[in-house]
N, C-alpha and C positions, 0 to 999 in steps of 0.2 A: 350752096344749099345744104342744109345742116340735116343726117340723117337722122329721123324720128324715131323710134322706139315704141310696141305697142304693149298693154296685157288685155288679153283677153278672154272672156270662158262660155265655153261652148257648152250647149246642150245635147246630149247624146239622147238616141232611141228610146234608152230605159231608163229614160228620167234624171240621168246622174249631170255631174257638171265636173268640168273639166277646166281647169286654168293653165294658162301659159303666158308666154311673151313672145313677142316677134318682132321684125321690122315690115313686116307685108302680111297683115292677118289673112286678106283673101288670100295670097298666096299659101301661108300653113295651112287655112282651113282647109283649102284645096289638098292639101298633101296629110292634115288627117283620115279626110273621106276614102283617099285612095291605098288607106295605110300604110304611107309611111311615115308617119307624124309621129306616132307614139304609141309606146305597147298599149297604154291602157286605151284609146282610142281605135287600136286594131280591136278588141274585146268588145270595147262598147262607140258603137259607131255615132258620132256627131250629126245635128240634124241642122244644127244653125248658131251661127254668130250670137250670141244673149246681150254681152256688154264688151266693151273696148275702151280702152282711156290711152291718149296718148302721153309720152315721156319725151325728153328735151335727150335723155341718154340712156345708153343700156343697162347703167347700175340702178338708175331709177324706177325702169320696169321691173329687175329682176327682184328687187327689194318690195316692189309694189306685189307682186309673182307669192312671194314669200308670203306677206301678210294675208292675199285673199286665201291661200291655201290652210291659213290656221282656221279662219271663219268656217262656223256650222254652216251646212246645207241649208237652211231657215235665213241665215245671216245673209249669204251668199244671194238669195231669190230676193229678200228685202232690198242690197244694193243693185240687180237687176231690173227692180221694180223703179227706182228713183229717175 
């Protein structure tokens, strides 16, 4: 079995969005809430899962990683929305 690779971006409290990658999203999201996921995640507490795409490997999430993080806040809710 081939391991998967995740990106995903979560919604915090105060409305912001946060991206990442993973192999086990419930498992990081699990580990944002309890902060240890990530400084900006300790500051601004995640509320839920928004969007997730799977990758065949981990260059392809971290590159997918790279691009949602260039995208506007705007940009970002529109591909949420699809």
């Amino acid at each position: 079995m081939d391991k998967k690779y995740y990106t995903y971006i979560l919604l915090t409290e105060n409305e912001t969005l946060y991206c990442g990658y993973t192999d086990d999203v419930e498992k990081r999201f699990h580990m944002h809430i309890t902060g240890k996921g990530a400084k900006y995640t300790r500051a601004n507490k995640p509320v839920k899962i928004v969007y997730k795409k799977e990758f065949k490997n981990k260059s392809e999430a971290m590159k997918e990683e790279a691009r949602l993080k260039k995208l506007s806040h705007r940009e970002k809710l529109c591909l949420i929305s699809e």
